[in-house]
BALOBA-1460 file (C-alpha; in Angstrom, 3 decimals):
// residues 113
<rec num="1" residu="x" x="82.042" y="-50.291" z="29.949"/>
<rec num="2" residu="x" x="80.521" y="-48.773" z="27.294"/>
<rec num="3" residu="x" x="77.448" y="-50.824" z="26.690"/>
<rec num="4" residu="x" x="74.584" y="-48.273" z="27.024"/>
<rec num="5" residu="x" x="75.446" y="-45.917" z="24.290"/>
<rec num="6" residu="x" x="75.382" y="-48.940" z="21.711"/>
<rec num="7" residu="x" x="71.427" y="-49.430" z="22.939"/>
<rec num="8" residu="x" x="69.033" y="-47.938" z="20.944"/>
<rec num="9" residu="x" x="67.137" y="-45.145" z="22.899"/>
<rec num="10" residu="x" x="64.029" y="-47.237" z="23.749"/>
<rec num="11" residu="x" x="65.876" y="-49.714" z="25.865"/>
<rec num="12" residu="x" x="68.795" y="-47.766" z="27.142"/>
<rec num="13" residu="x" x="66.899" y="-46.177" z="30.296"/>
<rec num="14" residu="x" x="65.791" y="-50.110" z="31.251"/>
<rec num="15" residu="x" x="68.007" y="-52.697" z="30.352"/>
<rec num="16" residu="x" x="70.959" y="-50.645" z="29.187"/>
<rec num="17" residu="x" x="70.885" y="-48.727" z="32.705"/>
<rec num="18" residu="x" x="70.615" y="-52.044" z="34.581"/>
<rec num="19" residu="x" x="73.586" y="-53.322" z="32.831"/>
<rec num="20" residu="x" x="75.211" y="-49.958" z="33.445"/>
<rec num="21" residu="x" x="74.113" y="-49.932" z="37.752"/>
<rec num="22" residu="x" x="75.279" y="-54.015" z="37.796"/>
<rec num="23" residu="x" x="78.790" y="-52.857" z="36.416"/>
<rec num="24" residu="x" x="79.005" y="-50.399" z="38.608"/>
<rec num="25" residu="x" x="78.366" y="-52.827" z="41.495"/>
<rec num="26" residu="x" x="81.125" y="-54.875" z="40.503"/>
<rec num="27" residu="x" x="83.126" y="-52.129" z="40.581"/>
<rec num="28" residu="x" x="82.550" y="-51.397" z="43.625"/>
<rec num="29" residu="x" x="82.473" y="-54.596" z="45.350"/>
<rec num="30" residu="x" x="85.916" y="-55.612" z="44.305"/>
<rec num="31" residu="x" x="86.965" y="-52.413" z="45.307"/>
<rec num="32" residu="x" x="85.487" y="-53.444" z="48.982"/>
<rec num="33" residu="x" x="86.908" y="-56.696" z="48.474"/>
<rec num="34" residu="x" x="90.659" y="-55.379" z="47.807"/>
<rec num="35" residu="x" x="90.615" y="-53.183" z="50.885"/>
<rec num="36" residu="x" x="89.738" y="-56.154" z="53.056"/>
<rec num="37" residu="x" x="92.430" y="-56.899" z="55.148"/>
<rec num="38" residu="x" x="94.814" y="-59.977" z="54.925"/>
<rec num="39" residu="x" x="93.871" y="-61.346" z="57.900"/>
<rec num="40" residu="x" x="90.262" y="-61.831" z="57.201"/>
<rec num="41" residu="x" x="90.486" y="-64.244" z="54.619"/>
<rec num="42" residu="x" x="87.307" y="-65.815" z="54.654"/>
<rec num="43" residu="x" x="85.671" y="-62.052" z="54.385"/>
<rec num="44" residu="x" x="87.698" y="-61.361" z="51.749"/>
<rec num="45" residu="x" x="86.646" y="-64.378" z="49.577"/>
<rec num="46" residu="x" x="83.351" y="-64.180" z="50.778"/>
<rec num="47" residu="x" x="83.400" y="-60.731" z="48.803"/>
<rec num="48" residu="x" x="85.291" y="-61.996" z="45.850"/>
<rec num="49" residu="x" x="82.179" y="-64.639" z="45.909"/>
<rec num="50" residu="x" x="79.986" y="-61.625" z="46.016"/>
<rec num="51" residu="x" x="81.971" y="-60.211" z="42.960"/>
<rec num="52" residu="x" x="81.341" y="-63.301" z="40.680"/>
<rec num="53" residu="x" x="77.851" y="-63.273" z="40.869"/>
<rec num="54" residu="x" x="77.397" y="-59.980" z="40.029"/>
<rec num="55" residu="x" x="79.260" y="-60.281" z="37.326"/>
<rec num="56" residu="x" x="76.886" y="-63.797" z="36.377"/>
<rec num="57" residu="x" x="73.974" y="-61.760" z="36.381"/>
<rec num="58" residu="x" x="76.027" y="-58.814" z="34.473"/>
<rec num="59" residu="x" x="76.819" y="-61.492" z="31.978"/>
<rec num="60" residu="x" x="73.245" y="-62.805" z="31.252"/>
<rec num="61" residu="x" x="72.269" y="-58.998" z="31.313"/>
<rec num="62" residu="x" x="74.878" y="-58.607" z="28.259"/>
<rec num="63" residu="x" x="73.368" y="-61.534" z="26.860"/>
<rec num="64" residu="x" x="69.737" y="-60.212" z="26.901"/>
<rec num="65" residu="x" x="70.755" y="-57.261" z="25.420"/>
<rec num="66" residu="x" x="72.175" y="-59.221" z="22.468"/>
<rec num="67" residu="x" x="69.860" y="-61.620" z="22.138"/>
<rec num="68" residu="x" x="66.826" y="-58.937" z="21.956"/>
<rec num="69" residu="x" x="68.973" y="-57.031" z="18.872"/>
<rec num="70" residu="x" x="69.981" y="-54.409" z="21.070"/>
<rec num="71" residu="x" x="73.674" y="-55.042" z="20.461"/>
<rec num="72" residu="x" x="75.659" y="-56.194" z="17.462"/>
<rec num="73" residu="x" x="77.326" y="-59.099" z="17.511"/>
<rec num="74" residu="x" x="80.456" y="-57.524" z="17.030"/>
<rec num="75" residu="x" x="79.543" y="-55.300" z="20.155"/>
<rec num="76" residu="x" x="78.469" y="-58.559" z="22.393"/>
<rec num="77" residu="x" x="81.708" y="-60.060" z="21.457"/>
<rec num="78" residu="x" x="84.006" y="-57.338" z="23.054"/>
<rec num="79" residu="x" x="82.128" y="-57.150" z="25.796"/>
<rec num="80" residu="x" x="81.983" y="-60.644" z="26.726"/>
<rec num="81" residu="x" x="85.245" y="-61.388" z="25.966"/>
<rec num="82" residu="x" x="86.171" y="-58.433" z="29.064"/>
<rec num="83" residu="x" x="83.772" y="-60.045" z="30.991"/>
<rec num="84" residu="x" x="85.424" y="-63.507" z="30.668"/>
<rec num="85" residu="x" x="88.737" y="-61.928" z="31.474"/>
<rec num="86" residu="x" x="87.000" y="-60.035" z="34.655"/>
<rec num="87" residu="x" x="86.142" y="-63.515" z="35.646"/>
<rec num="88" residu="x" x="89.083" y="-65.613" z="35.085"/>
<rec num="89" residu="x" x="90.700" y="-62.643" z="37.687"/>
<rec num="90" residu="x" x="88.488" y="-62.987" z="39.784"/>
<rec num="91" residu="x" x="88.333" y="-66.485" z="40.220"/>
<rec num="92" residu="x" x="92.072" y="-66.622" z="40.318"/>
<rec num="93" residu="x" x="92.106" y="-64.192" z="43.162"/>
<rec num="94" residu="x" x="90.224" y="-66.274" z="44.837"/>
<rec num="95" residu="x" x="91.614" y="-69.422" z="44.178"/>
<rec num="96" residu="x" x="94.699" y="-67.621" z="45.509"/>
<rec num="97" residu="x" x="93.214" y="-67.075" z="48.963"/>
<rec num="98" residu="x" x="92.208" y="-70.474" z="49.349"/>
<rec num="99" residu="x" x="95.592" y="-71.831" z="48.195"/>
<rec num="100" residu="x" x="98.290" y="-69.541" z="49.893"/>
<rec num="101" residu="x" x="101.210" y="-72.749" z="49.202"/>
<rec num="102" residu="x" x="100.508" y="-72.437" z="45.540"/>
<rec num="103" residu="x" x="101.331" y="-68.432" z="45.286"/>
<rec num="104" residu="x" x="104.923" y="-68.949" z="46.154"/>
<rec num="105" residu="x" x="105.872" y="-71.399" z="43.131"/>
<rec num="106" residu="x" x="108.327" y="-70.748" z="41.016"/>
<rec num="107" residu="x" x="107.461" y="-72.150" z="36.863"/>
<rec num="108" residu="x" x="109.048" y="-75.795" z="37.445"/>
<rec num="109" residu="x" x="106.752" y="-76.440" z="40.531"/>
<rec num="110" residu="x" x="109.382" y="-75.900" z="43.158"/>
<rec num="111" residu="x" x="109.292" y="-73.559" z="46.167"/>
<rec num="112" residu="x" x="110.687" y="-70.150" z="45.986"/>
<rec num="113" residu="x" x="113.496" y="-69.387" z="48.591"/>
């Protein structure tokens, strides 16, 4: 994400780096969360959980940025729009795990053989 090189100098060492480091997190925690294994479900969404909200506070971050004037509008839009789509994933993945009987459906509702 290539928020902190739209900042303007005098915020992009504070807020543009947090945004930057928070990013990075997520990054890394889904990566934590991918490599957990099947079997520990509730570990896994636990993480996923992890993943969401820091991607909520990566969101109002984003949203700080723009409201301050540090981003156009144009720019806030991309990059919310990504975020949304991060988050639809990731709630979906996790949804997933709670709801193995729904992964194996076929488009007209019925079980796949």
């Amino acid at each position: 994400m290539d928020v902190s090189v739209h900042i303007p100098k005098s915020a992009r060492y504070t807020i543009g780096a947090r945004i930057e480091n928070k990013y990075l997190d997520l990054l890394e925690l889904a990566r934590v969360a991918y490599f957990t294994g099947r079997e520990e479900t509730e570990n896994k969404i636990k993480r996923i959980s992890d993943c969401i909200f820091v991607l909520d506070a990566l969101k109002f971050l984003v949203t700080v940025a723009w409201e301050a004037k540090l981003l156009s509008n144009k720019h806030y839009e991309n990059v919310g729009l990504k975020l949304e789509e991060i988050g639809r994933m990731l709630w979906g993945w996790m949804e997933g795990l709670k709801n193995p009987e729904k992964k194996n459906r076929a488009f007209d509702g019925t079980e796949k053989k």
